[in-house]
SEPAMI-819887 format. One line per field, with one value per residue (C-alpha): x, y, z; residue number from 1. Coordinates in Angstrom, 1 decimal. Last residue first. Example, Ala and Ser with C-alpha at 12.3 -4.5 7.8 and 13.67 -1.06 7.14 Angstrom:
<kolvos>
x [13.7, 12.3]
y [-1.1, -4.5]
z [7.1, 7.8]
i [2, 1]
</kolvos>
This chain:
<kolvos>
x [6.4, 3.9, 6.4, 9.0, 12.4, 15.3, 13.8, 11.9, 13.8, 15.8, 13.9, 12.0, 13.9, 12.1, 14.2, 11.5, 10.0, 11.3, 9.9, 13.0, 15.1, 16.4, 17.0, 17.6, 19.4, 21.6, 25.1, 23.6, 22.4, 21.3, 20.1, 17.1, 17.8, 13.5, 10.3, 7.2, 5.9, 7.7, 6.0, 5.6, 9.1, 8.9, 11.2, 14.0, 16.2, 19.0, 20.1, 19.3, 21.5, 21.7, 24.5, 22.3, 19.2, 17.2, 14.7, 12.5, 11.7, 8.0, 5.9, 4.2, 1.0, 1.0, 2.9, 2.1, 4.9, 2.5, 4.3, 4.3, 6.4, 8.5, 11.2, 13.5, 16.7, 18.1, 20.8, 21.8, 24.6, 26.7, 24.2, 24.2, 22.6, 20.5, 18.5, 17.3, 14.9, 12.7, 10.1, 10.7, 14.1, 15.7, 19.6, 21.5, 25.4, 26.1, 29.8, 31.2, 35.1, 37.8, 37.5, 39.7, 41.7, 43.3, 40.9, 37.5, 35.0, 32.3, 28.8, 25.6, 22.0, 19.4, 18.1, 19.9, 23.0, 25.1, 23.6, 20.8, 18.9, 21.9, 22.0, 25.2, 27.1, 30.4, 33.1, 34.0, 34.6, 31.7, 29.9, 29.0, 25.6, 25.2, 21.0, 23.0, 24.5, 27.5, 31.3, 33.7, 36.6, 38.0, 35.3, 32.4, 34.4, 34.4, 36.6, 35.3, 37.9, 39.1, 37.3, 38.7, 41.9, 40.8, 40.2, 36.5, 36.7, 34.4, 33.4, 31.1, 29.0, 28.0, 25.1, 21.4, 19.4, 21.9, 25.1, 25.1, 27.1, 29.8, 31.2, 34.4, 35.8, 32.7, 34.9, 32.0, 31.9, 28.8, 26.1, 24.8, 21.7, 20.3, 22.9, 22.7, 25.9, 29.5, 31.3, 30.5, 28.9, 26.3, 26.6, 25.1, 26.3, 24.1, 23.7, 25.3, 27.9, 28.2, 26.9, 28.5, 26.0, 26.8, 24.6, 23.8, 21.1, 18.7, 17.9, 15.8, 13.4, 12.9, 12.5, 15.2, 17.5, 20.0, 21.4, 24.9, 25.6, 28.7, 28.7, 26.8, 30.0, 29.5, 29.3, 25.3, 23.6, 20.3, 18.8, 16.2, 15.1, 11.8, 11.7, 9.7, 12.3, 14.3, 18.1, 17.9, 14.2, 13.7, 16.7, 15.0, 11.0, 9.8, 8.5, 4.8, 5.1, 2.8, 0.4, 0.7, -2.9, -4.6, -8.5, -8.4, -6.8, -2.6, -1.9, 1.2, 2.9, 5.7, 7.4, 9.8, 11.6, 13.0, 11.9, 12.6, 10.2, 10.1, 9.8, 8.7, 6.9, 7.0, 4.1, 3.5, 0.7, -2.2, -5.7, -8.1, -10.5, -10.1, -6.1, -4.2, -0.4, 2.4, 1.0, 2.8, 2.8, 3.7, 5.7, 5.6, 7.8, 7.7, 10.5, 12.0, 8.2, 8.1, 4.5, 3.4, 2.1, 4.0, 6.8, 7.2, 5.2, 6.5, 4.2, 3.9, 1.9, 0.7, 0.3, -2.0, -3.3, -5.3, -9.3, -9.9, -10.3, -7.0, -6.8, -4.6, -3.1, -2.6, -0.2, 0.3, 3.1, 4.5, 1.6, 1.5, 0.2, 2.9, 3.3, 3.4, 1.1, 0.5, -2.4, -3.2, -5.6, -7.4, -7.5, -9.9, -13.0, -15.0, -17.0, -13.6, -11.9, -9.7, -7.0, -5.4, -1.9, -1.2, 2.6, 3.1, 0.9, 2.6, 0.5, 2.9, 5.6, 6.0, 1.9, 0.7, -2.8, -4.6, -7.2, -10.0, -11.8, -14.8, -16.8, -19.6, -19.1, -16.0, -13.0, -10.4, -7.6, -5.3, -1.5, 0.9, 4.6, 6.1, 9.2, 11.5, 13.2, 15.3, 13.3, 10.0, 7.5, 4.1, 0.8, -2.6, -5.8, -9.8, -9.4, -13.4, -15.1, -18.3, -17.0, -14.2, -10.8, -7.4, -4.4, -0.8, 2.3, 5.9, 8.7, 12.3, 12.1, 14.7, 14.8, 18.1, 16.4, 15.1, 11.8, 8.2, 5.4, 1.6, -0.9, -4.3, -5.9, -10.0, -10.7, -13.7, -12.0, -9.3, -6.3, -2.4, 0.2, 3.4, 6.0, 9.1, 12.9, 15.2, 16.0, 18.6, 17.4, 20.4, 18.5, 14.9, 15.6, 13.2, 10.6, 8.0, 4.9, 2.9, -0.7, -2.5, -5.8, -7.4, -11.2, -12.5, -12.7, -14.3, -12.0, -12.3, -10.4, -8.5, -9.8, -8.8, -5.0, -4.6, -5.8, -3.1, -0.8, -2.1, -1.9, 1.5, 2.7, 0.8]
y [-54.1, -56.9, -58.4, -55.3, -55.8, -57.6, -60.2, -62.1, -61.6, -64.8, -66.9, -69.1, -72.3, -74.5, -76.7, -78.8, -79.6, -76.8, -74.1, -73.9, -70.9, -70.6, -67.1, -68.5, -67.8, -70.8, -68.7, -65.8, -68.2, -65.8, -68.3, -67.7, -70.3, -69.0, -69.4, -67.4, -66.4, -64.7, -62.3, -59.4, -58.7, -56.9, -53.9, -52.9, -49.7, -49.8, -46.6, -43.0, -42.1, -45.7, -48.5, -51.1, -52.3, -55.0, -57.1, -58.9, -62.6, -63.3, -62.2, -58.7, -58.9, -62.8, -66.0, -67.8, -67.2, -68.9, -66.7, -63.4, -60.6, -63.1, -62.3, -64.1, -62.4, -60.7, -58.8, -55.9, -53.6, -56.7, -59.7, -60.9, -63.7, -63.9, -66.8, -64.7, -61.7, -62.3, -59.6, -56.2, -52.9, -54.9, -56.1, -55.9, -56.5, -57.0, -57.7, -61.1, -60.9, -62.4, -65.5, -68.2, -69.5, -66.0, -63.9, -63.8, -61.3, -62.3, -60.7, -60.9, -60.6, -60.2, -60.9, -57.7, -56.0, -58.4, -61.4, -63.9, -65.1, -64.8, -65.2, -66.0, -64.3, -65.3, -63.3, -65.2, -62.0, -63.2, -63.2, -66.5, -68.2, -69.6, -70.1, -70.7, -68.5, -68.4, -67.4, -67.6, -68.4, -71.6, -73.0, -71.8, -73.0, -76.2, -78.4, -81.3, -83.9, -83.6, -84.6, -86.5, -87.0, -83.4, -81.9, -81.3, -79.1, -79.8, -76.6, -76.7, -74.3, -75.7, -75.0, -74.5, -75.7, -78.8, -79.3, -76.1, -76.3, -74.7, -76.7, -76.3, -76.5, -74.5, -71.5, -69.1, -72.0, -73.9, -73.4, -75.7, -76.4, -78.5, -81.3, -84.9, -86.6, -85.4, -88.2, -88.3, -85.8, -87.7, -87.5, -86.0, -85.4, -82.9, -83.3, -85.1, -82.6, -82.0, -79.9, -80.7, -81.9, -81.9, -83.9, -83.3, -85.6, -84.1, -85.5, -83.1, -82.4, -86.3, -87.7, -85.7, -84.1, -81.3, -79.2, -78.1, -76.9, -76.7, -75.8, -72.1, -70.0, -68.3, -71.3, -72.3, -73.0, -75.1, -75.7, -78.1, -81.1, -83.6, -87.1, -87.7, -85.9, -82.3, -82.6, -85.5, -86.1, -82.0, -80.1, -77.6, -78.3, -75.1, -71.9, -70.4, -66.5, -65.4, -63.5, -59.3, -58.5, -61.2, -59.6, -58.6, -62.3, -63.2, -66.6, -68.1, -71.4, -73.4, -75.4, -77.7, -78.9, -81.7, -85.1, -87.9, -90.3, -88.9, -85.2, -85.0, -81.5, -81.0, -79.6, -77.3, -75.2, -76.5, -75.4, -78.6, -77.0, -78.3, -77.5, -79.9, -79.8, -82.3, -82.5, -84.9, -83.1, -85.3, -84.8, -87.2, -86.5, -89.1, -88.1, -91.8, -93.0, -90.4, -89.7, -89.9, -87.1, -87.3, -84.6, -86.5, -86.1, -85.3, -86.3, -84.5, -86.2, -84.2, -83.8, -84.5, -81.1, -80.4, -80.9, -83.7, -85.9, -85.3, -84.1, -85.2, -82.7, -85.0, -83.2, -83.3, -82.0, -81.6, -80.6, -79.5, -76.0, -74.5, -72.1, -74.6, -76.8, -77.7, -80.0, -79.4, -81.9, -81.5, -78.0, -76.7, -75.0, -76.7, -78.7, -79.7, -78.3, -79.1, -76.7, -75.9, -74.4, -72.2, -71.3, -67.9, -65.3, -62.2, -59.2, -57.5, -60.2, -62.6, -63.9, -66.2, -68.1, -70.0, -72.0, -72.7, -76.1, -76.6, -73.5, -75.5, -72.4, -73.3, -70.5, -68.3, -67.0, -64.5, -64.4, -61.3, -61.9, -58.5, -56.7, -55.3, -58.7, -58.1, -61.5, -62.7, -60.4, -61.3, -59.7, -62.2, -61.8, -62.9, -64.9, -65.5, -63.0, -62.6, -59.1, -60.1, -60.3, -59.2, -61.2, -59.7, -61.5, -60.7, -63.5, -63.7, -60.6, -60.1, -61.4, -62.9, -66.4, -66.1, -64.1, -64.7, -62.4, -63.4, -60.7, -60.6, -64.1, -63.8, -64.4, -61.7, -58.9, -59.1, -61.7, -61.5, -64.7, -64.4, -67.1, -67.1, -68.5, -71.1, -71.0, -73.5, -76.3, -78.5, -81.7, -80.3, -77.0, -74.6, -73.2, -69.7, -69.7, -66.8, -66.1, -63.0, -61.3, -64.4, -63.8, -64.1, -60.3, -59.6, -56.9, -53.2, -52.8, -55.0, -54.2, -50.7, -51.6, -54.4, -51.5, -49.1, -51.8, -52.3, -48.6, -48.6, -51.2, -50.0]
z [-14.7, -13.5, -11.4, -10.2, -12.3, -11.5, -9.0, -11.4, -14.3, -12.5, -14.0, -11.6, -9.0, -6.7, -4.4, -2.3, 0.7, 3.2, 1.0, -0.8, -3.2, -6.6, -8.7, -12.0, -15.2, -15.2, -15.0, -12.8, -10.1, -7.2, -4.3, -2.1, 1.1, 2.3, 1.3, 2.1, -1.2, -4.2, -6.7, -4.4, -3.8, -0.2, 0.1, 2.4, 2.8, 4.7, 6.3, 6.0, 2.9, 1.0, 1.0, 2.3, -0.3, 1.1, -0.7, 1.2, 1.0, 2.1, 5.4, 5.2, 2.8, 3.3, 3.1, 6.1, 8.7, 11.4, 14.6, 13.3, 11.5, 8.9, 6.6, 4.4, 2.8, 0.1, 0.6, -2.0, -1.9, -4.1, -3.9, -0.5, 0.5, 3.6, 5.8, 8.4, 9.0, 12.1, 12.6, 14.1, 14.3, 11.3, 11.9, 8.7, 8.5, 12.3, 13.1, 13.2, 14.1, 11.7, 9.6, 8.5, 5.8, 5.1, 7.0, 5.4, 6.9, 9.7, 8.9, 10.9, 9.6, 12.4, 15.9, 18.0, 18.2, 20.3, 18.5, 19.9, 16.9, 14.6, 10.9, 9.2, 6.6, 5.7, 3.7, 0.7, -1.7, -3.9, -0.4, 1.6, 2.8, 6.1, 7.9, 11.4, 14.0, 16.4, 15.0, 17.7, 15.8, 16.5, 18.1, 16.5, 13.1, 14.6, 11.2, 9.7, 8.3, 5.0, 1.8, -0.8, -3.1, -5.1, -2.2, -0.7, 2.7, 5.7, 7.5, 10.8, 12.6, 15.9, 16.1, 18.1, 15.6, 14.8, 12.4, 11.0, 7.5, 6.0, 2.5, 0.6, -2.5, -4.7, -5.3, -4.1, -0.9, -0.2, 2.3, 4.7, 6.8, 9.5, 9.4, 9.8, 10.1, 8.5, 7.4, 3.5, 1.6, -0.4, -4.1, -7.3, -10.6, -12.4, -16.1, -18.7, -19.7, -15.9, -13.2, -9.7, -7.2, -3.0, -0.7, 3.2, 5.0, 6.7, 10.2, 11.9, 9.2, 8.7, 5.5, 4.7, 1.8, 2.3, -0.8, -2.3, -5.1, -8.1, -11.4, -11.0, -11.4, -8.3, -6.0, -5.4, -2.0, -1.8, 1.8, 0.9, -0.4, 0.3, -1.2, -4.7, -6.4, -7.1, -7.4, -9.9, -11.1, -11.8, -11.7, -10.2, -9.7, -11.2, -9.7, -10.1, -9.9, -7.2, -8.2, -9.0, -10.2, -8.8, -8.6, -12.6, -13.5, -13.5, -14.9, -13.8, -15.8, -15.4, -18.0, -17.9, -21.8, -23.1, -21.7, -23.9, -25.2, -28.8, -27.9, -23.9, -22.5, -18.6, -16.8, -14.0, -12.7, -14.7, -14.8, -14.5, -12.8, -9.4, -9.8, -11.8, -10.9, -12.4, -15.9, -18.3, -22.2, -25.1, -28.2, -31.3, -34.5, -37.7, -40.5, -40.5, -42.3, -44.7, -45.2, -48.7, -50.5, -53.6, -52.6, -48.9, -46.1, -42.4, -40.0, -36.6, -33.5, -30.7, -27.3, -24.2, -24.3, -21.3, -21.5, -18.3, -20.9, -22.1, -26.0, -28.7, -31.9, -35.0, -37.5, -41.1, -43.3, -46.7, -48.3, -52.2, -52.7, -54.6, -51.6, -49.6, -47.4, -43.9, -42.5, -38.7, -36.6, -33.4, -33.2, -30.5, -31.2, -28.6, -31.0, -32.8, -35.0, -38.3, -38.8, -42.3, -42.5, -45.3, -47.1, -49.4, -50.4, -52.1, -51.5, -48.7, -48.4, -46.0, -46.5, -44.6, -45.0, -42.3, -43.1, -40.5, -40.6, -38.2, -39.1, -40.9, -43.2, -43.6, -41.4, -42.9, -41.1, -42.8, -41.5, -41.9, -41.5, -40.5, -41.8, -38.9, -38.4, -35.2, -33.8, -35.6, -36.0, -36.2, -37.9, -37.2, -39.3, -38.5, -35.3, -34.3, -32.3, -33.7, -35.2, -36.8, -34.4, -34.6, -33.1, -32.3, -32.4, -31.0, -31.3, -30.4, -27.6, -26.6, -22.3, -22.1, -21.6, -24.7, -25.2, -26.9, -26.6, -28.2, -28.3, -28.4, -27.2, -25.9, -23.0, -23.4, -21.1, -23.9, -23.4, -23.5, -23.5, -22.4, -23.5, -21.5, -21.9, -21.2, -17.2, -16.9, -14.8, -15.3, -16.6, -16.9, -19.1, -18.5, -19.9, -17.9, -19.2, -18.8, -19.4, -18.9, -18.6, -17.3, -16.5, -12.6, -12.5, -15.6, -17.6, -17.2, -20.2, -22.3, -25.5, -25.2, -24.6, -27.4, -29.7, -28.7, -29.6, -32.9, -33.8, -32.7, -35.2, -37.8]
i [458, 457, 456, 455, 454, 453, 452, 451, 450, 449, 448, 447, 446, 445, 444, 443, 442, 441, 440, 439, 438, 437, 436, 435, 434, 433, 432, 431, 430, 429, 428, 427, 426, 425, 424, 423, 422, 421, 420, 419, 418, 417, 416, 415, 414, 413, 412, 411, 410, 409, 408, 407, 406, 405, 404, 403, 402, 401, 400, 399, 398, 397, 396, 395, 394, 393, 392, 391, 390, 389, 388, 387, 386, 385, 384, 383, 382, 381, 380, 379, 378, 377, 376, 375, 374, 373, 372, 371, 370, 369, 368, 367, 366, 365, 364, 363, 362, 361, 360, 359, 358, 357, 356, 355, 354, 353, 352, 351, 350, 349, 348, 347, 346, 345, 344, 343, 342, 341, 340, 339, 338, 337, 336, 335, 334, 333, 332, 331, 330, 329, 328, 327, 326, 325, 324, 323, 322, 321, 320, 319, 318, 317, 316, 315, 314, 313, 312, 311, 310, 309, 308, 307, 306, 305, 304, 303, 302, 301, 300, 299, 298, 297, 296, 295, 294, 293, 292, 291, 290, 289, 288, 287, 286, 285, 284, 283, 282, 281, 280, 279, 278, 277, 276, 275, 274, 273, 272, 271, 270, 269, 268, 267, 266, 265, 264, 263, 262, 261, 260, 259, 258, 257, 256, 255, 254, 253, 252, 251, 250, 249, 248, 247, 246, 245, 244, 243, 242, 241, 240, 239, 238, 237, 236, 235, 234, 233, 232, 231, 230, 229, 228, 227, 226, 225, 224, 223, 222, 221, 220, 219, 218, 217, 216, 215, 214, 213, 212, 211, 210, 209, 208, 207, 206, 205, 204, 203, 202, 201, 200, 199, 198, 197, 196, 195, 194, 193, 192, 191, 190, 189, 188, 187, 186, 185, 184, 183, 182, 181, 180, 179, 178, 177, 176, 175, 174, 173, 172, 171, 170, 169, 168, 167, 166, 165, 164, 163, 162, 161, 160, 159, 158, 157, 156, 155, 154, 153, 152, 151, 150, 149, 148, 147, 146, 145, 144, 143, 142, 141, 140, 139, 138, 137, 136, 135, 134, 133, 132, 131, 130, 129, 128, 127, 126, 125, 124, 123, 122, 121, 120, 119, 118, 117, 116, 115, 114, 113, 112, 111, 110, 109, 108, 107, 106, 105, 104, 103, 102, 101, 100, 99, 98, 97, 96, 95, 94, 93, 92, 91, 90, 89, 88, 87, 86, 85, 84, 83, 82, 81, 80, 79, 78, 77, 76, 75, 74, 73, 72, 71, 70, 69, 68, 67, 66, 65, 64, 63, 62, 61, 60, 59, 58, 57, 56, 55, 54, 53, 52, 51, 50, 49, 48, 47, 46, 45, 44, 43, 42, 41, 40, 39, 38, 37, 36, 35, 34, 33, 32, 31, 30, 29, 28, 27, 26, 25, 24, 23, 22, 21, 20, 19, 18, 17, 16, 15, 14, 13, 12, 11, 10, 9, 8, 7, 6, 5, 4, 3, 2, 1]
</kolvos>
């Protein structure tokens, strides 16, 4: 059955209209640490009409799979879900009044045994605007207003929990609300965040993919939205391995950014200005989180200031002491720096200068490209991923974007655009939050970190 529904899904989807949305995904994400949370994909037929349902945790399994079949006018007819390693499915019916503004959905968990129903009143646009549930028995023990913006979002809704005599129970009263941070001229929304009771729970971003945008852009969150991420411009993120610790830059002008440092709390991120240091251009923290690199203008010096538990210590030249020129730092797991040099022995490119006890030894070049401007790397392992542009506007394009480069390969490096990323640059690796976080020079946008393990679209 399974199979047969999947090849289904398939036929209806073909040669879809161009300007019709074959696929919804919503990325969640937690809006106090900016863990990534989990997806919900959404599959449509060349009609816009919903097919399939996917929901995963952040580890990707699948915690919900739920197909759709239609009657010939198009309506929802029946629905068969699974719900996490549970091999049997739940089977819904959907009936509709002949007015066709209530539809009654019936589930059934065992084959021939029907079990709870939800009825949906709709409006002239077919929306629900109001859900009753009932059991088995057939008493309700639930009702739910669902609100409408003007503009045709979802403004939320409102769940009452009823009692066995049909009366709502007044401490069992649940209100969520959806805040949109991104309209575009049609009202489509980018970004959004969802708040149960007054509190803000959940971030969600959302990337639709159409016949002519096969492969968009994924759309990235806000991280840490309202503590990292605000109303004033942030940039230059950098992570320590265990993902408790960054550092970021905020401005109002680009060349006096301000440098802060955020450990992640119970509560959240903790965030604080690092004292004693001036603007800097950009900065980089240490894998063990203690200490912090930064280039103090365009042209250098590159400076380390270390964090102790009494303090931080005075700044220390590390151009001076060991000869190490460049900008755009980041570090390896082993805490060798990397640094990108404009005018280095070998050519504009990716420079490496390894750890020596509380120093560094010689730079030597780690990636230097044969065109463009490649800067701003971290290295994952044989991996680097780093920012690339061929021209002089650095739009995001065909060519300009981050690039993945794989080193330890017969022939030589071997580097890759990732299609789903625009022109953006300080992409961080957080394993620990599930995110792969980067800037556009305005603000510290994070998406799952799925993203660059597997091809978009894959």
């Amino acid at each position: 059955m399974l199979s047969l529904l999947v090849s289904l899904t398939a036929v209806l989807a073909l040669a879809p209209d161009s300007s019709v949305v074959l696929q919804e995904r919503i990325d969640l994400f937690d809006p106090t640490t900016g863990q990534f949370l989990g997806t919900e994909q959404t599959y449509f037929d060349a009609n816009g009409h919903r097919l399939r349902l996917e929901v995963s945790g952040a580890d990707g399994a699948l915690t919900l799979l739920y197909f759709v079949l239609r009657d010939p006018s198009g309506r929802e007819e029946a629905a068969v879900y699974f719900e996490g390693d549970e091999p049997t499915a739940t089977r819904t019916a959907f009936d509709y009044d002949d007015a066709g503004r209530l539809r009654t959905s019936t589930y059934s968990y065992e084959p021939g045994v029907t079990a709870d129903r939800t009825e949906a009143v709709l409006d002239d646009a077919g929306r629900d605007i109001q859900r009753r549930y009932f059991r088995a028995d057939g008493s309700q023990y639930g009702v739910e207003d669902v609100l409408w913006n003007d503009d045709g979002t979802q403004h939320g809704w409102d769940f009452r929990r009823l009692r066995r005599d049909g009366t709502p129970d007044p401490d069992r009263v649940t209100s969520y609300r959806y805040a949109y941070r991104a309209l575009d001229e049609a009202s489509q929304w980018s970004v959004r965040t969802r708040s149960r009771k007054g509190q803000v729970e959940r971030l969600e971003a959302r990337t639709v993919t159409t016949a002519t945008d096969r492969v968009p852009f994924v759309t990235a969150a806000p991280f840490a939205l309202g503590t990292i991420s605000t109303e004033q411009s942030e940039t230059s993120p950098s992570f320590s391995r265990d993902g408790r610790t960054m550092v970021f830059a905020r401005y109002v002008d680009w060349g006096e950014k301000t440098a802060f440092i955020a450990d992640l709390t119970d509560a959240g991120w903790a965030v604080e200005a690092i004292p004693d240091i001036g603007p800097v251009y950009n900065l980089a923290v240490t894998p063990d989180g203690d200490a912090v690199v930064y280039a103090a203008g365009p042209a250098g010096p590159l400076m380390r200031v270390a964090r102790t538990p009494d303090g931080w210590l005075e700044p220390e030249n590390l151009t001076d002491q060991y000869d190490i020129q460049g900008g755009y730092a980041s570090f390896t797991d082993a805490g060798d720096l990397v640094v990108y040099r404009s005018d280095g022995p070998e050519g504009d490119g990716i420079y490496l200068a390894p750890k020596s006890d509380d120093g560094f030894g010689p730079a030597t070049a780690l990636y230097v490209p044969d065109e463009g401007t490649t800067f701003d790397a971290i290295v994952d392992g044989q991996r680097l991923f780093v920012t690339r542009c061929f021209d002089d506007v650095c739009a995001p394009g065909s060519s300009n974007g981050v690039w993945e480069v794989t080193l330890d390969v017969e022939g030589g490096p071997s580097a890759q655009k990732m299609p789903a990323l625009p022109y953006v640059w300080g992409v961080q690796i957080v394993e620990a939050l599930g995110l792969f976080v980067y800037t556009d020079g305005e603000d510290i946008l994070a998406v799952p970190l799925s993203t660059v393990e597997q091809p978009s679209g894959s």
